[in-house]
Short mmCIF file of the C-alpha atoms (twelve columns), coordinates in Angstrom:
data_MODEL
# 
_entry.id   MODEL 
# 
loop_
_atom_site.group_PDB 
_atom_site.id 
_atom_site.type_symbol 
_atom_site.label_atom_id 
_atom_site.label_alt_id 
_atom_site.label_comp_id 
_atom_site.label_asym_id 
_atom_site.label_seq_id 
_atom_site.Cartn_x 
_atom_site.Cartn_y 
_atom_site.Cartn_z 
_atom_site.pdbx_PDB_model_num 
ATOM 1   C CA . UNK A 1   63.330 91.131  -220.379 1 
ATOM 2   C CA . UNK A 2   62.009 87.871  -220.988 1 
ATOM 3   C CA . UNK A 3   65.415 85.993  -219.222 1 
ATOM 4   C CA . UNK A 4   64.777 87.407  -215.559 1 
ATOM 5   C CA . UNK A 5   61.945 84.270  -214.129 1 
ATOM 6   C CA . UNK A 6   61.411 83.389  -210.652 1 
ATOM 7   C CA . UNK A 7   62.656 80.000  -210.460 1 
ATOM 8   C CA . UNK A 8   62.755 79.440  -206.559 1 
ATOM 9   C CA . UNK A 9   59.427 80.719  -205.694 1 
ATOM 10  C CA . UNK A 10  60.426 80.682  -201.961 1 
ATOM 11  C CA . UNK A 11  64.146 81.892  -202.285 1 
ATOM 12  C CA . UNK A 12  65.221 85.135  -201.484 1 
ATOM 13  C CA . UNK A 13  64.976 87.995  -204.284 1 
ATOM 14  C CA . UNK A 14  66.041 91.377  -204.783 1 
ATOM 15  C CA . UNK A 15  63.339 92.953  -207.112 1 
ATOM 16  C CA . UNK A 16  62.995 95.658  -208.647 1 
ATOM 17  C CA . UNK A 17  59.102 96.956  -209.592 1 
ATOM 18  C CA . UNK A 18  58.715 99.860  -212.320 1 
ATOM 19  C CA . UNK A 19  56.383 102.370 -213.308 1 
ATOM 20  C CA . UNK A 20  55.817 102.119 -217.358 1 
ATOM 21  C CA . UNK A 21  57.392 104.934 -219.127 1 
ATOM 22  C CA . UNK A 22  59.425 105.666 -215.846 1 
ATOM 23  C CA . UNK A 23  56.062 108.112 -214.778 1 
ATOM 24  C CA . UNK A 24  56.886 109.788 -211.541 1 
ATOM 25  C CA . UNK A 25  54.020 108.761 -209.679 1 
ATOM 26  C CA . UNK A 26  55.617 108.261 -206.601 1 
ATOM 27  C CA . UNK A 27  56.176 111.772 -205.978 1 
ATOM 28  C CA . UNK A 28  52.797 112.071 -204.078 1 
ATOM 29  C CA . UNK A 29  52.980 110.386 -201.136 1 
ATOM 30  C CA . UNK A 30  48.927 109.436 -201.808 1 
ATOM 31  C CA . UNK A 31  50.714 106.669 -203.855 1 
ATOM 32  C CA . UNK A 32  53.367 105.649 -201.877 1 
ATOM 33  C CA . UNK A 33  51.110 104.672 -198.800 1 
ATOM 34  C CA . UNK A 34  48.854 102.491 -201.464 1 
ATOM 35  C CA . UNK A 35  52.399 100.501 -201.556 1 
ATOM 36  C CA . UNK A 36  52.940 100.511 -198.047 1 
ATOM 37  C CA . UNK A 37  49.810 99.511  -197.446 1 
ATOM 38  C CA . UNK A 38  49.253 96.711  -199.865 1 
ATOM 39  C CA . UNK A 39  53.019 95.566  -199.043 1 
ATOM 40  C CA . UNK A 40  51.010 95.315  -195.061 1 
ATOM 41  C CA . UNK A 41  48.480 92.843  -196.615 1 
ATOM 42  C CA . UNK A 42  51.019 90.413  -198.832 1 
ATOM 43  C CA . UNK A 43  52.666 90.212  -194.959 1 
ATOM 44  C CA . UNK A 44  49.783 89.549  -193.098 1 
ATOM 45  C CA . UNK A 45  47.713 87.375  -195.441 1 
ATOM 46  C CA . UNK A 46  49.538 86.201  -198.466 1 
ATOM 47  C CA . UNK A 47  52.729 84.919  -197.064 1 
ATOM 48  C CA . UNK A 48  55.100 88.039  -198.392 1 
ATOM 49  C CA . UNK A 49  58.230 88.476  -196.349 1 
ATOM 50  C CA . UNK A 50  59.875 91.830  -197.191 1 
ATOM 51  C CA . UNK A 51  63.391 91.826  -196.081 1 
ATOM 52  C CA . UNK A 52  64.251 95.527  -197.170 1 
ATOM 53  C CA . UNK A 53  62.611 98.177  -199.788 1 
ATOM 54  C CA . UNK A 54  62.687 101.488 -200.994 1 
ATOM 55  C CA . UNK A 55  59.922 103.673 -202.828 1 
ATOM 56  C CA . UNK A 56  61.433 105.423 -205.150 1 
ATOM 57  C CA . UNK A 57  59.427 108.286 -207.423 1 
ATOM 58  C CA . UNK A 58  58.647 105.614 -210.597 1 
ATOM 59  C CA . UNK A 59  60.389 102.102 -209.248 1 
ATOM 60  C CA . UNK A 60  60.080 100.157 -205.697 1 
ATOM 61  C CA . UNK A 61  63.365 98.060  -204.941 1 
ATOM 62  C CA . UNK A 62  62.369 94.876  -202.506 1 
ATOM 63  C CA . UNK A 63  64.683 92.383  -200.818 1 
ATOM 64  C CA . UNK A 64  61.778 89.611  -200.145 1 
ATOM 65  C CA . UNK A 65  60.980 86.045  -200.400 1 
ATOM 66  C CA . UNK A 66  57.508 84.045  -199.662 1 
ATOM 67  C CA . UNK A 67  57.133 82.175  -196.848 1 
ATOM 68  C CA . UNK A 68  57.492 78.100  -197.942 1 
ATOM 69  C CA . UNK A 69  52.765 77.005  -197.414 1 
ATOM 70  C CA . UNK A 70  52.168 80.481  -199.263 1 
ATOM 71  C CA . UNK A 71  51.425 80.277  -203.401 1 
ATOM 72  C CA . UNK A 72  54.972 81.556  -204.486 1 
ATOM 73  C CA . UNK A 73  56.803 84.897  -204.984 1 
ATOM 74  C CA . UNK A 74  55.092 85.172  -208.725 1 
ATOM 75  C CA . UNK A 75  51.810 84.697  -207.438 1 
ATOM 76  C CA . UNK A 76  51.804 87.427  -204.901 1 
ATOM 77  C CA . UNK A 77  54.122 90.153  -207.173 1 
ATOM 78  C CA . UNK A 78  51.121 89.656  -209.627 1 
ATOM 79  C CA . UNK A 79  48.359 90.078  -206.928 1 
ATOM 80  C CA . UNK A 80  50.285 93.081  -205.526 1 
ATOM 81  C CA . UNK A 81  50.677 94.942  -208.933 1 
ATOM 82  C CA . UNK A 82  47.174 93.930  -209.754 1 
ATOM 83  C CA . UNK A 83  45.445 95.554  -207.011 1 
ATOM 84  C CA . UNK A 84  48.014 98.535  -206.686 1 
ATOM 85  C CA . UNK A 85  47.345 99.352  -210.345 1 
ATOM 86  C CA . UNK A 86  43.746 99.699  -209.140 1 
ATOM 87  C CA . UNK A 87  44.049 101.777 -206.201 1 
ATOM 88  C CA . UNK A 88  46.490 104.386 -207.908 1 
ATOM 89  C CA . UNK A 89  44.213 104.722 -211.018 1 
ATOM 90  C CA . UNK A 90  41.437 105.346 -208.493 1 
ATOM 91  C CA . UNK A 91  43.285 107.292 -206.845 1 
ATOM 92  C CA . UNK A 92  44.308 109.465 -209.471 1 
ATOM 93  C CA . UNK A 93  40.522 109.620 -210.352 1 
ATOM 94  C CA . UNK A 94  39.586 111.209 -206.964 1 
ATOM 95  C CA . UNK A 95  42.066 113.112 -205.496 1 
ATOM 96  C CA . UNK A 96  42.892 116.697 -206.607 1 
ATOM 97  C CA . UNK A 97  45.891 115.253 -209.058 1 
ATOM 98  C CA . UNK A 98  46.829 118.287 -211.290 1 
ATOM 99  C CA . UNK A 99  48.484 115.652 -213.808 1 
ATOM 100 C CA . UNK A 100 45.346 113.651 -213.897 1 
ATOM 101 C CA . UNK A 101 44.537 113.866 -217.391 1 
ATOM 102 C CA . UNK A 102 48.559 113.160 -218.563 1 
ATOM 103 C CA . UNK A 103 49.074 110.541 -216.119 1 
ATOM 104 C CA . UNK A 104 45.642 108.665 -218.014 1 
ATOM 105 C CA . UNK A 105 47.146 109.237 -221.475 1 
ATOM 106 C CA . UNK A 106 50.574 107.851 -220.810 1 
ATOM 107 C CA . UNK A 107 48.955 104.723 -218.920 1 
ATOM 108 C CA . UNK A 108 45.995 104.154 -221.829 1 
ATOM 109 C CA . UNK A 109 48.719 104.463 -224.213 1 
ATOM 110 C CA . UNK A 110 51.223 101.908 -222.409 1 
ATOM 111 C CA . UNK A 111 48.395 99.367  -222.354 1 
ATOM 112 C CA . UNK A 112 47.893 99.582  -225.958 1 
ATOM 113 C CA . UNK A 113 51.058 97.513  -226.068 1 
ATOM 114 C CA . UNK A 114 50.025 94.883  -223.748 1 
ATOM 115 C CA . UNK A 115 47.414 92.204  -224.792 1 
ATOM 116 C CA . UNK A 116 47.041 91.351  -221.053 1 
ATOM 117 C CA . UNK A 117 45.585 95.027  -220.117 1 
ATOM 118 C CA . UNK A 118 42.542 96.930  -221.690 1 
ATOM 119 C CA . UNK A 119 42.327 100.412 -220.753 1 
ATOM 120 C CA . UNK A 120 45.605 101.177 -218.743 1 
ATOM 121 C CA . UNK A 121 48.796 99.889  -217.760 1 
ATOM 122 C CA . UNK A 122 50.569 100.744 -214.512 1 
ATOM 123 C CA . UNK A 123 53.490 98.104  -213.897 1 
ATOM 124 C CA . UNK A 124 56.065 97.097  -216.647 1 
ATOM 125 C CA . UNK A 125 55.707 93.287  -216.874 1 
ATOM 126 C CA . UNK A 126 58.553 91.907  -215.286 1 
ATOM 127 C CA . UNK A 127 60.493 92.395  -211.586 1 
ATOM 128 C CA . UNK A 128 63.923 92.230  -212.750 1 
ATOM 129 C CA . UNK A 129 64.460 89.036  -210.158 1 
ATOM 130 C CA . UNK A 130 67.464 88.188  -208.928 1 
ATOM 131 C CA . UNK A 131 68.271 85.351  -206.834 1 
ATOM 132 C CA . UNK A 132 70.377 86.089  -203.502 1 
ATOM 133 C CA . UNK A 133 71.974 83.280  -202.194 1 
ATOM 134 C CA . UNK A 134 75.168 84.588  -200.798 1 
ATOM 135 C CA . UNK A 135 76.244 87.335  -198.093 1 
ATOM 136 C CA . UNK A 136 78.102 89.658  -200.476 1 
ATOM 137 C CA . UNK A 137 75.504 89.889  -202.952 1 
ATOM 138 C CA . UNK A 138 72.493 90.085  -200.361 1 
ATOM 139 C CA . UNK A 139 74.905 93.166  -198.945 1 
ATOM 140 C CA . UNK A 140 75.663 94.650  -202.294 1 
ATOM 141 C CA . UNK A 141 71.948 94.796  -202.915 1 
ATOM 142 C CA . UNK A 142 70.799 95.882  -199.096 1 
ATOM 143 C CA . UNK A 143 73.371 99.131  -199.892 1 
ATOM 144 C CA . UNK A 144 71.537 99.443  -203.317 1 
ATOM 145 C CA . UNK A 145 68.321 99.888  -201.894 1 
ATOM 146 C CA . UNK A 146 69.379 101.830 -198.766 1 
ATOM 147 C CA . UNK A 147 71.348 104.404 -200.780 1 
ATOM 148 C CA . UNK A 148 68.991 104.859 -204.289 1 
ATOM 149 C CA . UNK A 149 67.849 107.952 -202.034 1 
ATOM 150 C CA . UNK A 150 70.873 109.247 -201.394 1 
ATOM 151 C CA . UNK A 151 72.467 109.002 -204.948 1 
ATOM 152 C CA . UNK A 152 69.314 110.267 -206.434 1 
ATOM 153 C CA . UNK A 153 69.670 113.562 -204.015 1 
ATOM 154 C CA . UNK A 154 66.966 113.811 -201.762 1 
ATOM 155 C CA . UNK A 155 68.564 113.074 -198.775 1 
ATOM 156 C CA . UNK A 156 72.132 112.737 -196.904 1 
ATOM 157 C CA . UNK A 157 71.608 109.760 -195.391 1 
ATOM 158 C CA . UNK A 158 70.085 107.257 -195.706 1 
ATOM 159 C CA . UNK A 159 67.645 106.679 -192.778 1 
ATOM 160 C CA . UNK A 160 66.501 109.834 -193.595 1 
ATOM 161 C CA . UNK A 161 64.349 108.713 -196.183 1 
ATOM 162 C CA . UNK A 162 60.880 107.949 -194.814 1 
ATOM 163 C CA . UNK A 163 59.999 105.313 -197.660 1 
ATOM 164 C CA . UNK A 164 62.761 103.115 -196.774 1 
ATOM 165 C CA . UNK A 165 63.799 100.108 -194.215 1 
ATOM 166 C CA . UNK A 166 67.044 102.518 -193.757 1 
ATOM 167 C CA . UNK A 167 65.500 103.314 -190.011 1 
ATOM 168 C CA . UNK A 168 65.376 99.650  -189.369 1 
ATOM 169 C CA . UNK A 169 69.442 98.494  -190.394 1 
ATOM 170 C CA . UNK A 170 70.431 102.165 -189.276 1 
ATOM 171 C CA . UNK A 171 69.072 103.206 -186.164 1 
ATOM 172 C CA . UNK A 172 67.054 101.854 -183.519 1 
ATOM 173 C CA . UNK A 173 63.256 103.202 -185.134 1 
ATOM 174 C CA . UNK A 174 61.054 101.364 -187.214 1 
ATOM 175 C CA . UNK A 175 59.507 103.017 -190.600 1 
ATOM 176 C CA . UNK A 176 56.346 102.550 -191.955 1 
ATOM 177 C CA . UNK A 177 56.514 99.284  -193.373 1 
ATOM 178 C CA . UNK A 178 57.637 95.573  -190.969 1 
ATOM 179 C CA . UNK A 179 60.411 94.338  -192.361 1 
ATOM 180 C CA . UNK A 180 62.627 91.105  -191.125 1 
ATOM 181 C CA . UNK A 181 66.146 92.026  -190.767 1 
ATOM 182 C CA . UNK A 182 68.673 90.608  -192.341 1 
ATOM 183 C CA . UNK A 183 71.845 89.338  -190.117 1 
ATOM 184 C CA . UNK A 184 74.759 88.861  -193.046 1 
ATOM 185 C CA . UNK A 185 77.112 88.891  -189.349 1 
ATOM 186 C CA . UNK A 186 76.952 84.730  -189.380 1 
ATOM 187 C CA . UNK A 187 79.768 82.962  -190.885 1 
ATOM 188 C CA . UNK A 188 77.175 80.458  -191.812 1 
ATOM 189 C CA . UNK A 189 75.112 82.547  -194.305 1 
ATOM 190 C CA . UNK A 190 72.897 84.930  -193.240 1 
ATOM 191 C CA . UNK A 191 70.236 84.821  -190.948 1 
ATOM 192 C CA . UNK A 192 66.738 86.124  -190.772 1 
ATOM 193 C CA . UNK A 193 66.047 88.441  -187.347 1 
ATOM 194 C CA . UNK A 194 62.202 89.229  -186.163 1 
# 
């Protein structure tokens, strides 16, 4: 997958973030709120702006950019997987995780394949980016994310899903992660809402 690059380290990106060997590890919820809350920290100190998302049980979809003083959408991706591969392998360490000892093996064994990691590999590589720059496609991609749930069975609708902006564009609640809305209403473009 060595074609998708961010070139526009401050434009607007649907990405897509996987779990090597497509491991279900997002089943627990102990390892969806590691996302959630490392997503919190890009926002707050690393310049992360996270337009929409969705957790899914191996792959996170984001609709994000980074803001124009912070280091660039590459820089923080990498920071974010870094420290999330940490936390989960921790995590997996000292929780009561009944596929502890499979869950090792697959990511010792997926690292053996990557020069950059020693003992275990979390994240595949790349983020699948793809640049957003007009209405339809930001919209094509906000119904992606808000409907992966939906196709893949686990609920009706859509703002049902708790790991999901779906609340946020659907009804008038919040879920657990701040997101800046997307307005795709302008004839100008869209526009960013806080």
């Amino acid at each position: 997958m060595g074609g998708y690059k961010i070139k526009n380290q401050h434009g607007l990106h649907f990405l897509t973030l996987t779990i090597v060997g497509w491991v279900d590890i997002f089943s627990r919820k102990d390892y969806k709120d590691i996302i959630i809350e490392s997503l919190n920290y890009c926002q707050k100190e690393k310049g992360l702006i996270v337009f929409a998302y969705v957790i899914m049980s191996n792959h996170i979809h984001l609709i994000a950019r980074a803001k124009e003083e912070s280091k660039g959408l590459s820089v923080i991706l990498r920071d974010f997987k870094k420290y999330t591969a940490k936390q989960i392998l921790h995590t997996i360490e000292t929780i009561a995780e009944s596929r502890r000892e499979w869950l090792l093996h697959v990511f010792a064994y997926q690292a053996k394949f990557n020069t950059n990691n020693r003992n275990y590999q979390i994240w595949i590589q790349h983020n699948h980016p793809v640049e957003l720059i007009s209405p339809k496609w930001i919209q094509t991609r906000l119904n992606y994310i808000h409907l992966n749930p939906v196709r893949a069975g686990i609920v009706e609708e859509p703002e049902h899903y708790t790991y999901s902006s779906a609340k946020d564009y659907f009804t008038s609640g919040k879920g657990k992660l701040h997101i800046t809305l997307l307005d795709l209403g302008s004839s100008a473009g869209y526009i960013f809402m806080d």
